[in-house]
C-alpha positions in Angstrom: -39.5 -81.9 9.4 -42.0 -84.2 10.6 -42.6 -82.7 14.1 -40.0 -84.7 16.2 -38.1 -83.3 18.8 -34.8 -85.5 19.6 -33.8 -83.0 22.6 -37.7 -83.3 25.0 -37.5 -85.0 27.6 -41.0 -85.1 28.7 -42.4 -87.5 25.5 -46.0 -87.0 25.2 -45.7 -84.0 27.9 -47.3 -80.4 27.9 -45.1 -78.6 30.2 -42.4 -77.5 28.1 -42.4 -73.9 27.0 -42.2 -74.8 23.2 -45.6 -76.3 24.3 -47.7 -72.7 24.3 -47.3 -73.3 20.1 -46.9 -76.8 19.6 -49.7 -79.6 20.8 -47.4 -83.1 21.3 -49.2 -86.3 20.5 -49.0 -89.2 22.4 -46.1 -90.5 20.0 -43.8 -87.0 21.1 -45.0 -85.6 17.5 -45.6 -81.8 18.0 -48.3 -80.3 15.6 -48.4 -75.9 15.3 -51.6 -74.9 17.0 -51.9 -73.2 13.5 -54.8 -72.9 11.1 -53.8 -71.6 7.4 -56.8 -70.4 5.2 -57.2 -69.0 1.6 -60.1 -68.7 -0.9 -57.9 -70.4 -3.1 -55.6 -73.5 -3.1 -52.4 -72.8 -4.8 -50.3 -71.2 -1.8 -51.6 -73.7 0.4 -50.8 -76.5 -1.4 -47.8 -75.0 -1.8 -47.9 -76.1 1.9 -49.8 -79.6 1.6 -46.8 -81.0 -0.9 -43.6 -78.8 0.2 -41.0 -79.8 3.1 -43.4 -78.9 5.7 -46.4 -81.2 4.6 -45.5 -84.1 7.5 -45.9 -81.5 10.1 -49.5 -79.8 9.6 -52.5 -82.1 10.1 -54.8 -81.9 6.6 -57.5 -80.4 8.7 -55.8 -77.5 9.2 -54.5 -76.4 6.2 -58.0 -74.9 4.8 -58.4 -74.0 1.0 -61.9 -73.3 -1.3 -62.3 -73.4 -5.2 -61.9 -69.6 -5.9 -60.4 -66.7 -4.7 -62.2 -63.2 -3.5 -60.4 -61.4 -7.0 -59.2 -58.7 -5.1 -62.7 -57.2 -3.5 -63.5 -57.3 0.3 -67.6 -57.7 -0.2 -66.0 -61.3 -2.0 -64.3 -61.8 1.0 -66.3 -60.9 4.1 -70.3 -61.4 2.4 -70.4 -64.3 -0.1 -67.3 -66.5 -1.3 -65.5 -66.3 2.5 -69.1 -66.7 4.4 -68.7 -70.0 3.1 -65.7 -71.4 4.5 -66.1 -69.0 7.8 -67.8 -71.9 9.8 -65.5 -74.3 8.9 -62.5 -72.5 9.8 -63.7 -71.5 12.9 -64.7 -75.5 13.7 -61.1 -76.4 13.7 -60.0 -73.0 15.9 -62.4 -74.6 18.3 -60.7 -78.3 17.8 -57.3 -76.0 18.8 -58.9 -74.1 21.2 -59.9 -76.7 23.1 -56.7 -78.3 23.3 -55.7 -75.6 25.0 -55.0 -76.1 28.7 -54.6 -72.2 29.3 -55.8 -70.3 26.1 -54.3 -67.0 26.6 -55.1 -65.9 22.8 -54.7 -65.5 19.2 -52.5 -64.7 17.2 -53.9 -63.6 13.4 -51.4 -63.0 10.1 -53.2 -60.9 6.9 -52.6 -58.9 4.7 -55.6 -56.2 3.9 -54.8 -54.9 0.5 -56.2 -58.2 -1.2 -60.2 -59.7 -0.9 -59.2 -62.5 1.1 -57.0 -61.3 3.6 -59.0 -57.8 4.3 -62.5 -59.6 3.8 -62.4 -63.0 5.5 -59.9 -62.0 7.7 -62.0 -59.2 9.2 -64.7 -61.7 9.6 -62.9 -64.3 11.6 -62.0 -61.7 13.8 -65.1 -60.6 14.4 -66.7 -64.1 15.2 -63.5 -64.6 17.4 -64.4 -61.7 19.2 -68.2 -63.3 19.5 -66.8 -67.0 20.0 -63.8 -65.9 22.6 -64.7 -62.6 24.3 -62.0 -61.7 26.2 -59.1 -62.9 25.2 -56.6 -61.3 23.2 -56.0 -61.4 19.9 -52.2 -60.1 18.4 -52.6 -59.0 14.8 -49.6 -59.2 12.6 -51.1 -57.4 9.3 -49.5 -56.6 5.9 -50.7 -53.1 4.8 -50.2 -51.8 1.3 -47.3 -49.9 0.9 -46.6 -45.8 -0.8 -44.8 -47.4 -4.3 -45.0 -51.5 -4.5 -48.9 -52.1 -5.1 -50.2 -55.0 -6.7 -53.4 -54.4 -7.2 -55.3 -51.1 -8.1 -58.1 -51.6 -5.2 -55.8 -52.1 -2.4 -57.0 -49.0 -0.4 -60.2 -49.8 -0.7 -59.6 -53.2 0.8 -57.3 -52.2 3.5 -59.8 -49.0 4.6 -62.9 -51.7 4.6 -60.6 -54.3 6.9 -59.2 -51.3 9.1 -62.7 -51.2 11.2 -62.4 -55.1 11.4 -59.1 -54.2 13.3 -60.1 -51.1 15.6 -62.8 -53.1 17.2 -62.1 -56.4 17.2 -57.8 -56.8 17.9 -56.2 -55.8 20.9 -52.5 -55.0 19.3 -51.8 -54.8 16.1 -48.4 -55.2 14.7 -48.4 -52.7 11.0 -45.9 -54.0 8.6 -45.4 -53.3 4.8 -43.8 -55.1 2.0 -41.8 -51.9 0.7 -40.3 -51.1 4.0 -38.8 -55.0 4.1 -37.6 -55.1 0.4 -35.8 -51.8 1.4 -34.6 -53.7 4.2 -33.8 -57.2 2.5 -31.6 -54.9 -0.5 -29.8 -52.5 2.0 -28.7 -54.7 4.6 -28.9 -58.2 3.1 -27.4 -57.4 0.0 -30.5 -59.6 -1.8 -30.4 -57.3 -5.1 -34.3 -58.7 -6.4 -36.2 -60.2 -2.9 -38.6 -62.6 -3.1 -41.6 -63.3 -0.9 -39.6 -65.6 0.5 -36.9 -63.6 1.4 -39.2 -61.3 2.6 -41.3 -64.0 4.9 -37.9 -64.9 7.1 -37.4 -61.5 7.7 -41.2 -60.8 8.8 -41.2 -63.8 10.7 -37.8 -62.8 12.2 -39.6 -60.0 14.1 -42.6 -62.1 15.2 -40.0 -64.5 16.7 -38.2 -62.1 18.6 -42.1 -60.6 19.6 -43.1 -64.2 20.6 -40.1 -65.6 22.7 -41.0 -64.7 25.7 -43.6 -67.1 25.3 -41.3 -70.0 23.9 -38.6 -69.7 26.3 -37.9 -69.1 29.8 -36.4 -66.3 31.3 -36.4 -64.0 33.5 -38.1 -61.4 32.2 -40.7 -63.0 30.7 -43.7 -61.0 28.6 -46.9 -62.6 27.9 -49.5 -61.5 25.7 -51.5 -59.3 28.1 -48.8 -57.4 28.8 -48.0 -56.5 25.4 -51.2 -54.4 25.2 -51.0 -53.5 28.8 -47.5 -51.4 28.6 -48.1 -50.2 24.3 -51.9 -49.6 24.7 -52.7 -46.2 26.0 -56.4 -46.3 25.0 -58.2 -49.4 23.1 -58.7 -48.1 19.4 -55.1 -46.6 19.3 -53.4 -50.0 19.2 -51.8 -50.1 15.9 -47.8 -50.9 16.2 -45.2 -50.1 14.4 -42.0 -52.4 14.7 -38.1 -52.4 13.7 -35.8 -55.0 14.1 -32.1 -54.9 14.5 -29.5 -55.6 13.6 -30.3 -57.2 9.8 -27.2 -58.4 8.6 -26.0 -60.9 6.1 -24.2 -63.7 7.3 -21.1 -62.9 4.9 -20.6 -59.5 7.3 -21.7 -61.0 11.2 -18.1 -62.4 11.5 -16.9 -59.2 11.6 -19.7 -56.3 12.8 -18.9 -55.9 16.4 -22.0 -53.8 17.7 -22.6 -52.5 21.4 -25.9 -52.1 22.9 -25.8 -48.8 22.6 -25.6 -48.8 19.2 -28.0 -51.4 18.7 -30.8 -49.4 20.8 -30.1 -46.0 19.0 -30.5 -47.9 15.3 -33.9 -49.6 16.2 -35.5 -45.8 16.1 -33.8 -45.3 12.8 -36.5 -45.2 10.5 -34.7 -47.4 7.9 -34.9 -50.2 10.5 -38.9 -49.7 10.6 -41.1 -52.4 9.2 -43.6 -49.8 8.1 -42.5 -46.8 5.6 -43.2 -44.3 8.2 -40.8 -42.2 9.8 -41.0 -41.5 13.2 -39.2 -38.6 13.9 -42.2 -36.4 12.2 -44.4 -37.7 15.6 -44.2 -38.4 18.7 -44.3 -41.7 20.4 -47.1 -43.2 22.7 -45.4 -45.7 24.1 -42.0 -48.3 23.5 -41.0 -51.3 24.3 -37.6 -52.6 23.6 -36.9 -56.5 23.6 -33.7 -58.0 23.8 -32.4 -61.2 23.0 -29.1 -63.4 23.7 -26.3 -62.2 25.6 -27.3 -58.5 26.9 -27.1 -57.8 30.4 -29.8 -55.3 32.4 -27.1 -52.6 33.2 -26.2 -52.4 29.3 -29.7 -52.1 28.3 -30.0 -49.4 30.9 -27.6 -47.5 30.0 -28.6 -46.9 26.6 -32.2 -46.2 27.5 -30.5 -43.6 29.9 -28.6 -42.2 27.1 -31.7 -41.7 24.7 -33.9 -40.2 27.3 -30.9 -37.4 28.0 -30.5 -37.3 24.6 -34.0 -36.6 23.7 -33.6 -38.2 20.2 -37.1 -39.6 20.3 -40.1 -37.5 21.7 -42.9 -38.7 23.4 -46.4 -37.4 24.2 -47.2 -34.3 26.3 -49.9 -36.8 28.3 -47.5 -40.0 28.6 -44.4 -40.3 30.7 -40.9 -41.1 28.7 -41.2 -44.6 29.7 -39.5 -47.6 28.0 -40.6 -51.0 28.7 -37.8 -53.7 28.5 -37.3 -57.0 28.3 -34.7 -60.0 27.8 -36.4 -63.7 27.5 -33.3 -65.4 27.2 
């Protein structure tokens, strides 16, 4: 893919919605308003020489000479203080390109030095550099039995403080949670990151296409933390997704809305290990996509609520908030 769109209209244009993630050249080349960073350069030039490389400029794809060996100080204090004004040069460049920067959206994962360290220090110099607006975390936690390194709750602990105070909404996944996910409904008998990675970035699709597309119903970022944040610091998310199937069993799994909406609280749908039905929820919002009409989606909110199959808070009213971009 070298960023060309056969299908836009408007060459060289910035009012289409695929606009809001995409910046289009003057040749109609669209570039991701992305920046990828690491303290060292294998996985991203993993990215520099794969499939992708014609659609990143070089200046975004950021990479130093060693990593932060698995310790936070590493990350945020010495090796990742280097490369923090450098990184946060180009989100400027992106930034400004911006006709109406709403926000950010951040991907780590805490239980290594790099993502827990630096990635806790570019939010907190984007929360000096950009004040108000939001910033969406999507953050990889260590998970109850796959661990890869010894000091991961260490590092995940020392980032957590780096996330109360400086996201607005953060989105909790976990690498166990999806491998059970990727094996039990996918059939994948050994996943890979890879596997794993379409399936995370799956959810973050569905999460961002109110933004992409038009509809009706549309959600922007504000409103995420407006309708799921009851008070600032308790803004941690967890998310399902549903339903995962392989493509071998799509042709012939005929599922109703109802059934759909009752399997996203299941707590092997989660993206977290965590089972909800020992608490109580906050808040919920439920986000549709394709061909689901309003009175459907209703109706199956109507039949949980009678139901009571999912509690919610003394203090907060059983509220769901829905939505259908397209």
């Amino acid at each position: 893919p070298d960023g060309q769109m056969p299908s836009d209209k408007t060459v060289g244009g910035g009012d289409d919605a695929f606009n809001t993630f995409f910046s289009e050249t003057g040749a109609g080349k669209h570039v991701p308003r992305a920046v990828f960073v690491d303290l060292e350069p294998t996985v991203i030039d993993e990215v520099r020489t794969g499939a992708y490389r014609q659609l990143f400029h070089p200046e975004q794809l950021i990479s130093g000479k060693e990593d932060a060996a698995n310790n936070f100080a590493r990350g945020h204090y010495t090796i990742g203080k280097e490369v923090a004004d450098l990184c946060l040069d180009r989100i400027r460049k992106l930034a400004d390109n911006c006709t109406g920067l709403q926000g950010f959206l951040v991907f780590n994962a805490v239980g290594g030095g790099t993502g827990s360290g630096l990635g806790s220090l570019l939010l907190e110099r984007l929360s000096v550099d950009y004040g108000k607006k939001s910033k969406l975390g999507f953050t990889v936690y260590p998970s109850p039995q796959v661990s890869t390194s010894v000091v991961e709750p260490y590092n995940s602990v020392l980032s957590t403080h780096s996330l109360l105070e400086h996201t607005d909404v953060s989105v909790l996944l976990d690498n166990e949670a999806i491998y059970d996910i990727c094996r039990r409904s996918l059939d994948i008998e050994r996943p890979t990151y890879t596997n794993l990675n379409r399936l995370v970035s799956q959810v973050i699709s569905s999460l961002t296409a109110s933004l992409r597309f038009d509809g009706a119903l549309s959600v922007d970022v504000t409103e995420f933390q407006t309708n799921l944040v009851p008070y600032p610091r308790i803004h941690f998310m967890l998310s399902s997704y549903v339903p995962v199937i392989s493509a071998e069993k799509a042709f012939h799994e005929q599922l109703s809305v109802v059934e759909i909406t009752n399997s996203a609280f299941e707590p092997s749908s989660m993206m977290a290990k965590c089972d909800p039905r020992h608490g109580k929820y906050m808040a919920c919002c439920l986000m549709y996509r394709g061909d689901v009409v309003p009175k459907d989606v209703n109706a199956a909110v109507a039949t949980i609520k009678t139901k009571r199959t999912i509690q919610f808070v003394d203090w907060c009213p059983t509220g769901f908030k829905c939505d259908r971009p397209i």
